[in-house]
C-alpha positions as a Markdown table, in Angstrom:
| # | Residue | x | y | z |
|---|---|---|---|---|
| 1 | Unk | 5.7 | -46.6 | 27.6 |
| 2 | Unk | 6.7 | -48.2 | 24.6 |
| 3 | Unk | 4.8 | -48.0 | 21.6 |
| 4 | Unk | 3.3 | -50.9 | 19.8 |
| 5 | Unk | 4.6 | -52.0 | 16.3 |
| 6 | Unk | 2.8 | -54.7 | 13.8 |
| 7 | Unk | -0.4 | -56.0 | 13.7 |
| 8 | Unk | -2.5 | -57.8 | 16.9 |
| 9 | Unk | -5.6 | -59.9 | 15.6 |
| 10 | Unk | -9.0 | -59.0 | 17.3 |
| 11 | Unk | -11.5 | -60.9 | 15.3 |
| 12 | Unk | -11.8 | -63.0 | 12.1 |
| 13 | Unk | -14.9 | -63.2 | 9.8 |
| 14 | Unk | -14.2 | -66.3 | 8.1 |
| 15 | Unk | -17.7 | -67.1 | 7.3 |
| 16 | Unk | -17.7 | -64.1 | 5.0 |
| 17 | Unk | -15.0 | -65.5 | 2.6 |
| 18 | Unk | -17.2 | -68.4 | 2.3 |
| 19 | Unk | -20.4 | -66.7 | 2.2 |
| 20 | Unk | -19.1 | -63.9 | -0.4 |
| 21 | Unk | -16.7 | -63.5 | -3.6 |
| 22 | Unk | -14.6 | -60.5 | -2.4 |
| 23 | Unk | -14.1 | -58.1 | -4.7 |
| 24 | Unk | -11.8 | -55.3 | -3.2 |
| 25 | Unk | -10.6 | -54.8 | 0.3 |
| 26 | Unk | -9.9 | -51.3 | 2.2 |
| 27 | Unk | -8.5 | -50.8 | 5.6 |
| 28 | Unk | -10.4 | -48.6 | 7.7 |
| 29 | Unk | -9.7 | -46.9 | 11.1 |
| 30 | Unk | -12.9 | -46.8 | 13.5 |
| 31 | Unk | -14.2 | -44.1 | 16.2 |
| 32 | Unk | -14.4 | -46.2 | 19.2 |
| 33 | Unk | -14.9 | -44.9 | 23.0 |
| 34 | Unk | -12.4 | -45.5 | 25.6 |
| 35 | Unk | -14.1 | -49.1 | 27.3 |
| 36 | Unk | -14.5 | -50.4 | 23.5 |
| 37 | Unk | -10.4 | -49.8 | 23.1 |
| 38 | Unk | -10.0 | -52.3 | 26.7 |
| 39 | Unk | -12.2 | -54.3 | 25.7 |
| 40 | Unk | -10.6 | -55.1 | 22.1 |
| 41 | Unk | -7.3 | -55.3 | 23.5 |
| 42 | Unk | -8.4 | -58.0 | 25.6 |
| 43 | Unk | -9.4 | -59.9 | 21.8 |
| 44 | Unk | -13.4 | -59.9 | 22.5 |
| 45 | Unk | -14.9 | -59.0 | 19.2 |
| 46 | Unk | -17.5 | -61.1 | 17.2 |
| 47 | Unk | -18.2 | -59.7 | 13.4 |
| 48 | Unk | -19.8 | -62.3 | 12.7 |
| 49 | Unk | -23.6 | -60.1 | 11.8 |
| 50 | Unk | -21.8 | -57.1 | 10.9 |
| 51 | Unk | -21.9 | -55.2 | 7.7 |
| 52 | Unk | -21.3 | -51.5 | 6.4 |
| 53 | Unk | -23.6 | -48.9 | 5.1 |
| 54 | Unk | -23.2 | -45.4 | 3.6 |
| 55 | Unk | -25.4 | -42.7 | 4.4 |
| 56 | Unk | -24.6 | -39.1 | 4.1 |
| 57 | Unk | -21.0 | -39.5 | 2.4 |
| 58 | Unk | -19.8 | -41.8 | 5.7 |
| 59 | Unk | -19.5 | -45.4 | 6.3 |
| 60 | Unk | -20.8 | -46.7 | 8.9 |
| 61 | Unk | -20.4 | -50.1 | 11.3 |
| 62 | Unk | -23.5 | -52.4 | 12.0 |
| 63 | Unk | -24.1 | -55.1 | 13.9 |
| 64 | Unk | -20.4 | -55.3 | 15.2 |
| 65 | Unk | -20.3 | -57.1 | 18.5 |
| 66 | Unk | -17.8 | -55.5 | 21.0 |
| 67 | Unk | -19.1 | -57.0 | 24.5 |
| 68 | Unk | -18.5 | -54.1 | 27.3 |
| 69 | Unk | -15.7 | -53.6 | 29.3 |
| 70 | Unk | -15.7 | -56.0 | 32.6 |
| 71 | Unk | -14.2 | -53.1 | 34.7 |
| 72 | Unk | -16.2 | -50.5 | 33.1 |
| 73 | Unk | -18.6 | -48.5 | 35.0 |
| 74 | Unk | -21.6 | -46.0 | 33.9 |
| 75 | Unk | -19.4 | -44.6 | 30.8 |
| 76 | Unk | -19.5 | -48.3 | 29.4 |
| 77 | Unk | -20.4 | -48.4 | 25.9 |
| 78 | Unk | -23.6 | -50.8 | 24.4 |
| 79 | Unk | -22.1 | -53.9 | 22.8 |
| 80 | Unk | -23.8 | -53.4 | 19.3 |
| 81 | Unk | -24.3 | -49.6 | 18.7 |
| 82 | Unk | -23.2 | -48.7 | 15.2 |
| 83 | Unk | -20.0 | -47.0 | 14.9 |
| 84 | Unk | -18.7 | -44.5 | 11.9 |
| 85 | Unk | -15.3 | -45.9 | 9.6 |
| 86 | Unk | -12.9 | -43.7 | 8.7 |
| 87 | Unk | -12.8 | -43.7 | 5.1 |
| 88 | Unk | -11.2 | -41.2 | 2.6 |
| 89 | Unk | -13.8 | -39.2 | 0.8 |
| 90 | Unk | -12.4 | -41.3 | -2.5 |
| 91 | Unk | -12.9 | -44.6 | -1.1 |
| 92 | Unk | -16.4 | -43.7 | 0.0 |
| 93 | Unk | -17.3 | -42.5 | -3.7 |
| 94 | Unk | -15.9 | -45.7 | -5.0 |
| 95 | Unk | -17.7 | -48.0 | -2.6 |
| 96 | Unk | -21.2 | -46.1 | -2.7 |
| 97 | Unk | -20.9 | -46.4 | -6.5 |
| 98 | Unk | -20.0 | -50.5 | -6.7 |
| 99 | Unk | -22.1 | -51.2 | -3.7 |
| 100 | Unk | -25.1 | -49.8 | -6.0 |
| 101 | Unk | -25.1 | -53.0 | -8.1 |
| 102 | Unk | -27.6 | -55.3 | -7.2 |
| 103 | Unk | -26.3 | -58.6 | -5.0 |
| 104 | Unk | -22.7 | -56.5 | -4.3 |
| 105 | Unk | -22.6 | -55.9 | -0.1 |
| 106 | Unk | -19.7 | -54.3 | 2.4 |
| 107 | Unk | -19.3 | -56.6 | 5.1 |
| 108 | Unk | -16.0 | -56.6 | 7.8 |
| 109 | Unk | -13.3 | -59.5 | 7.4 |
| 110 | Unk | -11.1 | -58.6 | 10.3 |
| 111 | Unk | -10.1 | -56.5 | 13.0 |
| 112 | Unk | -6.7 | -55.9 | 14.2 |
| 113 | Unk | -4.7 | -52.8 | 15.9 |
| 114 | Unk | -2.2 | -52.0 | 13.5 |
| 115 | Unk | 0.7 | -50.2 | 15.4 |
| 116 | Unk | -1.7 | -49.6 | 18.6 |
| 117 | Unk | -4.4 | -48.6 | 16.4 |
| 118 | Unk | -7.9 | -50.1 | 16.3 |
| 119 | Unk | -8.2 | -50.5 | 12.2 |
| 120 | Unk | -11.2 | -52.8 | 10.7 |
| 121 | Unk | -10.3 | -54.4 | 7.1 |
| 122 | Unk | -13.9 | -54.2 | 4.9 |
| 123 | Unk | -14.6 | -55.7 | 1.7 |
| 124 | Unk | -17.1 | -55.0 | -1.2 |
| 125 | Unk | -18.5 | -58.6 | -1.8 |
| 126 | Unk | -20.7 | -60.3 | -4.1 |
| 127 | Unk | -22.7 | -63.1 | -2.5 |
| 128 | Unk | -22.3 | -66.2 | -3.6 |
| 129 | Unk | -24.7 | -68.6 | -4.7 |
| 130 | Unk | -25.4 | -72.4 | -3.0 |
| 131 | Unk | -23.3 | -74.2 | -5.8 |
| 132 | Unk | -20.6 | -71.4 | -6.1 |
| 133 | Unk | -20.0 | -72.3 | -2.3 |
| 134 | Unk | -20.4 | -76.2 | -3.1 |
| 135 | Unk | -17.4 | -75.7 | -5.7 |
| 136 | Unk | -15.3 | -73.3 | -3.8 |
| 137 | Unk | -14.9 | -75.9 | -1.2 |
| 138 | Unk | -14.4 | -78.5 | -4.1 |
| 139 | Unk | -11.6 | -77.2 | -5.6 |
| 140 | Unk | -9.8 | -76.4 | -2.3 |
| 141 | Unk | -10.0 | -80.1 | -1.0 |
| 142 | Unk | -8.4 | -80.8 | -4.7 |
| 143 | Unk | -5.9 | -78.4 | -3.9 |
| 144 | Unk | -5.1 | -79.8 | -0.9 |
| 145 | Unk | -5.3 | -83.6 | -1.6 |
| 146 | Unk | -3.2 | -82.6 | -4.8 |
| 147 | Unk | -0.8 | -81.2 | -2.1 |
| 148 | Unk | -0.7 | -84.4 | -0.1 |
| 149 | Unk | -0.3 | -86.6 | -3.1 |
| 150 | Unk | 2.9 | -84.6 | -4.0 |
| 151 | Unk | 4.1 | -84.4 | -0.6 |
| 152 | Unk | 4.0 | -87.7 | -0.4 |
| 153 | Unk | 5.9 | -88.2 | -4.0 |
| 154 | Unk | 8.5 | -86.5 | -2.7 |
| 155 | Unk | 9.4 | -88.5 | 0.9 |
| 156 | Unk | 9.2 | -91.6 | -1.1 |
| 157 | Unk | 12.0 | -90.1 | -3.5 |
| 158 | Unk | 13.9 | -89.2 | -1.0 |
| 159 | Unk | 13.5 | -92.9 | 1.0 |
């Protein structure tokens, strides 16, 4: 059997990215049982609720939805149970200590196998207020009409 290479998108958070300013991102491996694994490979995930909590010197998973395996019987997993990151001890130290500041959260922005690997990529956030979000999106549609203005510059040059 030949052995995967790259990465393989599962899920996307893009609401976070709106929602939050992201301050650093860490890749994380995850403990997952066997029915979670099938079920992720067939691309049903939803992080949508989820975020990250420390407790104890781990980091753990919440509110993650993986939906249970089709052909799964009794040893099926429940779609939301909370599931522990793998983290080194270093990271944790540096996320407990940053995530102690008030408004600054870990939520998940993806999840992806990375060379057959289940991996999860978390972020330490800041949320963002109503007008941040309001001029976020502002100065991306400059960005973009600025784009199309140019683009369009340059066909009529070349007409």
């Amino acid at each position: 059997m030949a052995k995967e290479k790259g990465r393989k998108l599962i899920a996307q958070n893009k609401k976070a990215r709106h929602d939050y300013l992201i301050i650093d991102t860490y890749e994380a491996g995850l403990v997952l049982t066997g029915t979670e694994v099938k079920s992720l490979r067939q691309g049903r995930a939803s992080l949508v609720d989820g975020f990250v909590q420390l407790d104890g010197g781990e980091a753990w998973l919440h509110n993650v939805h993986v939906p249970e395996y089709s052909q799964g019987t009794w040893t099926n997993h429940s779609a939301r149970r909370k599931r522990k990151l793998l983290l080194h001890r270093a990271e944790i130290e540096k996320l407990w200590s940053k995530s102690q500041d008030t408004g600054h959260t870990i939520v998940p922005l993806a999840m992806y196998f990375k060379d057959g690997r289940a991996k999860i990529e978390i972020a330490l956030a800041k949320g963002k207020k109503e007008y941040d979000k309001r001029q976020t999106l502002r100065e991306k549609q400059d960005r973009r009409e600025a784009e199309r203005t140019m683009s369009a510059v340059r066909r009529s040059q070349r007409a």
